[in-house]
Biotite code that builds the C-alpha atoms (Angstrom):
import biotite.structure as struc

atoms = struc.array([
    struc.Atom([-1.422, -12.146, 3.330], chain_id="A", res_id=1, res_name="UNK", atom_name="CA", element="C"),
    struc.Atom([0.431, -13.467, -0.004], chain_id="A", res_id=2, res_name="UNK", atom_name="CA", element="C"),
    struc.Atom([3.762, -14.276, -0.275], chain_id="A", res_id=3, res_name="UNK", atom_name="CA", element="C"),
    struc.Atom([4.516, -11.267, -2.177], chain_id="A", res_id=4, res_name="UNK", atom_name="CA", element="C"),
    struc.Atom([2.943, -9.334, 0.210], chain_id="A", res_id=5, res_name="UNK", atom_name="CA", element="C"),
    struc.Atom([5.061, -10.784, 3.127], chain_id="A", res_id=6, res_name="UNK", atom_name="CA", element="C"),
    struc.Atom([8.247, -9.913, 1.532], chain_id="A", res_id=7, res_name="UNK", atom_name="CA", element="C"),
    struc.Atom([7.184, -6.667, 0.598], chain_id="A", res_id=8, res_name="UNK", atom_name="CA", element="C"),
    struc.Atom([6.162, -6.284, 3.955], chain_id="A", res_id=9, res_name="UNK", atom_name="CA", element="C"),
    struc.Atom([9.176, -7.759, 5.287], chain_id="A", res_id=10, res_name="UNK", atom_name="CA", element="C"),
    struc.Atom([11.314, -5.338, 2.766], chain_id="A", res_id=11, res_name="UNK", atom_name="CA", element="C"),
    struc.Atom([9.303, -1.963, 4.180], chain_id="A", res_id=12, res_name="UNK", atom_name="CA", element="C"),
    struc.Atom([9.780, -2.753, 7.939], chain_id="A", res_id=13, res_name="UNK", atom_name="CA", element="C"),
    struc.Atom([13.440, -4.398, 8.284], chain_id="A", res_id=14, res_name="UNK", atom_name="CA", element="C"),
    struc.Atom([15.466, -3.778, 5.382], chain_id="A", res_id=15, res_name="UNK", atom_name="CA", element="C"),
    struc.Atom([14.617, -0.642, 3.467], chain_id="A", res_id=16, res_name="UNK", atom_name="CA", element="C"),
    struc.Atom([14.472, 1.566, 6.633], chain_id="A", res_id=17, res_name="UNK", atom_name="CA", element="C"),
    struc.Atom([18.491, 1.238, 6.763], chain_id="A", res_id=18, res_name="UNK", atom_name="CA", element="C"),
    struc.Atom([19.279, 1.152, 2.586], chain_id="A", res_id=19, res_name="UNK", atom_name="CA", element="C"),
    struc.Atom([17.137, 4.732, 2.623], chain_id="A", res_id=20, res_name="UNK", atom_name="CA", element="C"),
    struc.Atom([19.476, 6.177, 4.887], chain_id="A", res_id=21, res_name="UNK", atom_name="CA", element="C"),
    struc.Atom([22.297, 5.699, 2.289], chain_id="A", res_id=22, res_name="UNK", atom_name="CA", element="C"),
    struc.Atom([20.275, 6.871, -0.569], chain_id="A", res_id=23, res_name="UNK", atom_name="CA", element="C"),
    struc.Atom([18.129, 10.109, 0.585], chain_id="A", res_id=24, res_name="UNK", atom_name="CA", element="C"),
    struc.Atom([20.503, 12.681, 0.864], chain_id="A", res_id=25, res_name="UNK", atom_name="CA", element="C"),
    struc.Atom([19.238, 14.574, 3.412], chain_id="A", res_id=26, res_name="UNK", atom_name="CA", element="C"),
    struc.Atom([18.134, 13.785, 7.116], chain_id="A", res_id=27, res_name="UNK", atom_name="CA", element="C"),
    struc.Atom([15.370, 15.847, 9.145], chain_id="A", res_id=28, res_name="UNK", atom_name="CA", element="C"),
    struc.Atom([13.529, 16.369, 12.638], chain_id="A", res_id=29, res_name="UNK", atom_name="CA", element="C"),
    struc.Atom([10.240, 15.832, 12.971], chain_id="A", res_id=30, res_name="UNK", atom_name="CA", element="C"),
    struc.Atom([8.512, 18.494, 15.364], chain_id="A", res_id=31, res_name="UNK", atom_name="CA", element="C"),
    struc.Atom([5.795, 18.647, 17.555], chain_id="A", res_id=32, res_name="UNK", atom_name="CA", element="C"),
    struc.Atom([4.274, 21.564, 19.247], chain_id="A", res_id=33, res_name="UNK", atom_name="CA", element="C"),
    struc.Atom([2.657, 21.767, 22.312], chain_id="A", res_id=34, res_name="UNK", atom_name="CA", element="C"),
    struc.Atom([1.023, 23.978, 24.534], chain_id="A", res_id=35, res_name="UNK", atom_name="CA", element="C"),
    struc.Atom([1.350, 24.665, 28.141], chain_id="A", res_id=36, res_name="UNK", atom_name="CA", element="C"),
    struc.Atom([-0.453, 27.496, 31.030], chain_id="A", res_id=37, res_name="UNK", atom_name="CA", element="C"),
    struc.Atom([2.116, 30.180, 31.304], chain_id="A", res_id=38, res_name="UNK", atom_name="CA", element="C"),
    struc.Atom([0.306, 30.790, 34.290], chain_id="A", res_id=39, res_name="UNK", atom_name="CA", element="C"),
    struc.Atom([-1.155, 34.282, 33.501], chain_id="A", res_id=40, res_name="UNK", atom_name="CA", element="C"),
    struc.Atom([-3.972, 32.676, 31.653], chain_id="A", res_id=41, res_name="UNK", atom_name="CA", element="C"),
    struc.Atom([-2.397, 32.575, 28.512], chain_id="A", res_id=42, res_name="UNK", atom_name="CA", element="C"),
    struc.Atom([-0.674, 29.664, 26.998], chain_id="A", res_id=43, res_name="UNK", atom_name="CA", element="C"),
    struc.Atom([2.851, 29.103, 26.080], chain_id="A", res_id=44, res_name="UNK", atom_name="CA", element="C"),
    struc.Atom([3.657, 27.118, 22.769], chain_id="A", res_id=45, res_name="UNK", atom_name="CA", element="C"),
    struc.Atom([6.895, 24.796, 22.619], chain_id="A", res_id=46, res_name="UNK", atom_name="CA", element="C"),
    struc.Atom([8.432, 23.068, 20.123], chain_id="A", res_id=47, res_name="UNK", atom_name="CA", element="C"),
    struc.Atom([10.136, 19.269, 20.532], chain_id="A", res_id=48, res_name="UNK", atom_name="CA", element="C"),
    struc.Atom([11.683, 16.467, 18.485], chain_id="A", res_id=49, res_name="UNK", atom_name="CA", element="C"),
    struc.Atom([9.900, 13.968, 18.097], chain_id="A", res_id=50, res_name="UNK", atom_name="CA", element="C"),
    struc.Atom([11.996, 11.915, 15.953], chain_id="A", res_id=51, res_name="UNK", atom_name="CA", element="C"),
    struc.Atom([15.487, 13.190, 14.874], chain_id="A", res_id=52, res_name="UNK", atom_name="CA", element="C"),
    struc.Atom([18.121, 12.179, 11.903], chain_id="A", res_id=53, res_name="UNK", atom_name="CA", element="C"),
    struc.Atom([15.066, 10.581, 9.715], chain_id="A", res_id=54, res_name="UNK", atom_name="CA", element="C"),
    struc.Atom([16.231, 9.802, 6.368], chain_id="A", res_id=55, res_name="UNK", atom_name="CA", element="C"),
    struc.Atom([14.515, 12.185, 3.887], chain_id="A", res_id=56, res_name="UNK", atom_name="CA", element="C"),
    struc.Atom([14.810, 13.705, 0.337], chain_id="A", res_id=57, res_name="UNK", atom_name="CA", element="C"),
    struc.Atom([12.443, 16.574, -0.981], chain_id="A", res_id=58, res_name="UNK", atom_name="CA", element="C"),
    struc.Atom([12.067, 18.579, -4.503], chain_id="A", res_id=59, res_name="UNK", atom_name="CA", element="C"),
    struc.Atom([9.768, 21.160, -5.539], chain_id="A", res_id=60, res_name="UNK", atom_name="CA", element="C"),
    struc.Atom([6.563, 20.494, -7.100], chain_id="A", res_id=61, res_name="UNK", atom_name="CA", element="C"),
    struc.Atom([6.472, 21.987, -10.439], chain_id="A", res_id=62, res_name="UNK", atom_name="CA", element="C"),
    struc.Atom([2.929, 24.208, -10.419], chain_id="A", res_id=63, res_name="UNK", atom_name="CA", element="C"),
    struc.Atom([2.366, 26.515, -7.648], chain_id="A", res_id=64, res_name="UNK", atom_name="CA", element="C"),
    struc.Atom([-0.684, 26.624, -6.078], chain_id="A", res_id=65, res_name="UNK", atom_name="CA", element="C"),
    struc.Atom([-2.501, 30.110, -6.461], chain_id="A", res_id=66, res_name="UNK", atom_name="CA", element="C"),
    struc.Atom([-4.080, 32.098, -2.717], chain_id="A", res_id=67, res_name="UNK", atom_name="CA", element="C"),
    struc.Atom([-6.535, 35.121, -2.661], chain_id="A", res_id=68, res_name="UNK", atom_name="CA", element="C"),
    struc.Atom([-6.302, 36.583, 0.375], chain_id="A", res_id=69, res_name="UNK", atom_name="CA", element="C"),
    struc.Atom([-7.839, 40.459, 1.043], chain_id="A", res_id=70, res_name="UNK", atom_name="CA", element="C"),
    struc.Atom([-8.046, 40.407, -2.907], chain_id="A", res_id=71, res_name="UNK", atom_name="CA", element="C"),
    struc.Atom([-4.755, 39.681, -2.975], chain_id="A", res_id=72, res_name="UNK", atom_name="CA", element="C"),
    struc.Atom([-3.497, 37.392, -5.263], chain_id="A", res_id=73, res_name="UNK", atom_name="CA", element="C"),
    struc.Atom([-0.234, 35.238, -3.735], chain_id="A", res_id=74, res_name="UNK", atom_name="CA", element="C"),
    struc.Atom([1.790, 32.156, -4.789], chain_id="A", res_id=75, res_name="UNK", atom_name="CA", element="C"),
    struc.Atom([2.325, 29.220, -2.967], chain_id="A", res_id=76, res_name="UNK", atom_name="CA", element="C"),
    struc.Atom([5.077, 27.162, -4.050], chain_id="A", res_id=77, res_name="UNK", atom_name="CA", element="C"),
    struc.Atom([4.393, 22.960, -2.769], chain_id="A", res_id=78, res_name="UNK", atom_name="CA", element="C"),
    struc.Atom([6.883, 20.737, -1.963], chain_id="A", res_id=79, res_name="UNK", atom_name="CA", element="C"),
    struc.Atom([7.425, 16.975, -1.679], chain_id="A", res_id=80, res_name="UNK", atom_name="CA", element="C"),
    struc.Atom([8.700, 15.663, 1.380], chain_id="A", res_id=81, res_name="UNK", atom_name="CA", element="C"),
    struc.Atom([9.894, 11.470, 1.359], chain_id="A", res_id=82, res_name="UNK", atom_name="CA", element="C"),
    struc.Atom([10.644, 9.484, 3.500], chain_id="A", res_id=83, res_name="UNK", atom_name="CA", element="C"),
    struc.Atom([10.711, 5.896, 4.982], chain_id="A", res_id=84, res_name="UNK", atom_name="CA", element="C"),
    struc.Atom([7.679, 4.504, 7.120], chain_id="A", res_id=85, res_name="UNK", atom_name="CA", element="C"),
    struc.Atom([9.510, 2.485, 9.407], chain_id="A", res_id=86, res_name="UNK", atom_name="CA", element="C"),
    struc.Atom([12.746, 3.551, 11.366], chain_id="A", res_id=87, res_name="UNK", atom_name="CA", element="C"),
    struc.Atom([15.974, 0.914, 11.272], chain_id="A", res_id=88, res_name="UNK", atom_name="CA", element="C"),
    struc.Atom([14.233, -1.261, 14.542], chain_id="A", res_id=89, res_name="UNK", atom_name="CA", element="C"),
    struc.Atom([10.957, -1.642, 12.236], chain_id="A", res_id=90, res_name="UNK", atom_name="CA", element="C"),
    struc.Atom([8.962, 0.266, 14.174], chain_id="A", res_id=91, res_name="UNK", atom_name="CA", element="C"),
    struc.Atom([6.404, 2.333, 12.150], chain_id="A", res_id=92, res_name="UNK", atom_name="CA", element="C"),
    struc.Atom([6.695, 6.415, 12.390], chain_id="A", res_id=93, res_name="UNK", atom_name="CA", element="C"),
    struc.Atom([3.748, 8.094, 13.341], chain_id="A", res_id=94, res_name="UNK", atom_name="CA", element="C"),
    struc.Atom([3.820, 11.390, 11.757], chain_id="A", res_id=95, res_name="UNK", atom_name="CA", element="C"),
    struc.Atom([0.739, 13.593, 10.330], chain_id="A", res_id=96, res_name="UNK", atom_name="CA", element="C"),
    struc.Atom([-0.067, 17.079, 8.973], chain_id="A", res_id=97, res_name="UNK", atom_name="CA", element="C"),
    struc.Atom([0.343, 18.396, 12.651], chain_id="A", res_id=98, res_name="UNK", atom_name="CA", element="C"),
    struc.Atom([3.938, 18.009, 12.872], chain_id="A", res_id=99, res_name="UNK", atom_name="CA", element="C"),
    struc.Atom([6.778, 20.228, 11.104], chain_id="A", res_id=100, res_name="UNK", atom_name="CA", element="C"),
    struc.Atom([9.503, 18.296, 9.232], chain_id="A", res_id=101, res_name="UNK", atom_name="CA", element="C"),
    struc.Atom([12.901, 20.128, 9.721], chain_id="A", res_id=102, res_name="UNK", atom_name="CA", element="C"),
    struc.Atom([15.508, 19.028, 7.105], chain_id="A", res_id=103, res_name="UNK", atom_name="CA", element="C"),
    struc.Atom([18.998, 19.887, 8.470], chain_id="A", res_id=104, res_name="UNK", atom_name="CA", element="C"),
    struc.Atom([21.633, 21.989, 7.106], chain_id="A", res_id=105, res_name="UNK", atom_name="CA", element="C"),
    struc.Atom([23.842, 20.173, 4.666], chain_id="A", res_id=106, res_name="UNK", atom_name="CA", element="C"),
    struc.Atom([27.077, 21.510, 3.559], chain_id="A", res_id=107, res_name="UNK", atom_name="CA", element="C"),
    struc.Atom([26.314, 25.199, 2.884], chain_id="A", res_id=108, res_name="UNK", atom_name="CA", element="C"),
    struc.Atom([22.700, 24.403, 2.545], chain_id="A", res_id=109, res_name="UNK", atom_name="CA", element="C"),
    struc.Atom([20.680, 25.675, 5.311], chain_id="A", res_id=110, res_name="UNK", atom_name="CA", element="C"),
    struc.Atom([18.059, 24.236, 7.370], chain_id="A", res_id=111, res_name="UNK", atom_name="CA", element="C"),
    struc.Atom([14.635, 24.350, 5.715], chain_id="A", res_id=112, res_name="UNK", atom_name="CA", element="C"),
    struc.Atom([11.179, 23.719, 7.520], chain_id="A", res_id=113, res_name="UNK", atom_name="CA", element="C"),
    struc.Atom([8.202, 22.520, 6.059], chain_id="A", res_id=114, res_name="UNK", atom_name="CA", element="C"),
    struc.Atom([4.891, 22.900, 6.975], chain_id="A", res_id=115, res_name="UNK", atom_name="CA", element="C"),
    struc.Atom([2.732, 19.419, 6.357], chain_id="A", res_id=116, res_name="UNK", atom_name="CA", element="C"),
    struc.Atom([-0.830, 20.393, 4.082], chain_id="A", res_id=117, res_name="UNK", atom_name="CA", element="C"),
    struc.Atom([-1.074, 16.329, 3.410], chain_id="A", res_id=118, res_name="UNK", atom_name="CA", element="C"),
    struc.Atom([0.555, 12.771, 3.454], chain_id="A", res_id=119, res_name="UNK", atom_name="CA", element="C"),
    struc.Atom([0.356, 9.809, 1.625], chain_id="A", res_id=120, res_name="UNK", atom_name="CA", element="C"),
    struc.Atom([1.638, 6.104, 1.849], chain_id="A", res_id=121, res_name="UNK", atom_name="CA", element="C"),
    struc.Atom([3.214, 4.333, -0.951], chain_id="A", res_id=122, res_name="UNK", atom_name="CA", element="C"),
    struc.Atom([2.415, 1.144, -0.199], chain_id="A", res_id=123, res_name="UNK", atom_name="CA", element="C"),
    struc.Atom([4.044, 0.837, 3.844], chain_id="A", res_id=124, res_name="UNK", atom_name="CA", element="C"),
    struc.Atom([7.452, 1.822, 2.339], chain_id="A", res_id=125, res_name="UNK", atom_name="CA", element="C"),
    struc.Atom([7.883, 5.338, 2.122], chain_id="A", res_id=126, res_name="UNK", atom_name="CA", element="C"),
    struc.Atom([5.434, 8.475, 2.983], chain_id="A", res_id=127, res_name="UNK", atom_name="CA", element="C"),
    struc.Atom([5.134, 11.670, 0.277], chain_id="A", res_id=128, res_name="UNK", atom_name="CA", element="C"),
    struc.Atom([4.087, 14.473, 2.690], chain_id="A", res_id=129, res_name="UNK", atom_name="CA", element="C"),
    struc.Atom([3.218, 17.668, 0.626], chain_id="A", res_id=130, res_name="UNK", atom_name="CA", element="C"),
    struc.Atom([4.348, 20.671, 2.294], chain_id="A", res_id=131, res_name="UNK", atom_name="CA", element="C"),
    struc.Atom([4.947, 24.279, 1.933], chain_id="A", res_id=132, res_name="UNK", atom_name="CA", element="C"),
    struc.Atom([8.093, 25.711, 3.112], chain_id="A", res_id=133, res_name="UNK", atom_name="CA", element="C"),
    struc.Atom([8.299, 28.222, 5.634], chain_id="A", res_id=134, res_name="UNK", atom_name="CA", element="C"),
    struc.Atom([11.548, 29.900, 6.138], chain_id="A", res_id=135, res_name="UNK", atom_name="CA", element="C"),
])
């Protein structure tokens, strides 16, 4: 690797993780669902944290995406969802369009949970996840 790409590495894994927590203004949980017998041959779906408190910021995408459903015309508003790729120890997140991001309640703002359609990677320091919001 180059020397710029060292310290850009370097930047992305051991010293931005902790800056972004200063400078996103929100924090979220990152869900995971799985799914378990309930023992009538059914199956019962559960919810966990996989990570928790991950620094995050998100804003509304400006064009809303259009759905025909039962000839049925509905909106679809998209959001953006950022947030670092590596967690304060370096470590790398491992998060995809399976999980739910669940941006806690600040002030009188309430919780909000997003529904991944796709992520990207800006360049091993922060992920863009486009979402649409579900509650």
């Amino acid at each position: 690797m180059s020397l710029i790409g060292d310290v850009l590495t370097s930047l992305a894994q051991a010293d931005l993780p902790s800056v972004f927590g200063v400078v996103m203004p929100d924090t979220m949980d990152v869900l995971a669902e799985t799914a378990t017998s309930d023992g009538a041959g059914g199956q019962r779906r559960t919810e966990t944290v996989t990570y928790s408190n991950v620094p995050c910021s998100y804003e509304r995408k400006e064009l809303k995406r259009r759905d025909v459903q039962g000839g049925k015309t509905n909106s679809i508003q998209e959001f953006i969802v950022e947030f670092p790729t590596h967690k304060t120890d370096g470590t790398r997140y491992s998060i995809s369009p399976q999980n739910r991001l669940k941006v806690l309640a600040r002030g009188n703002e309430p919780i909000k949970i997003f529904r991944i359609i796709s992520m990207s990677d800006d360049g091993g320091i922060t992920f863009q996840a486009v979402c649409t919001k579900e509650n």
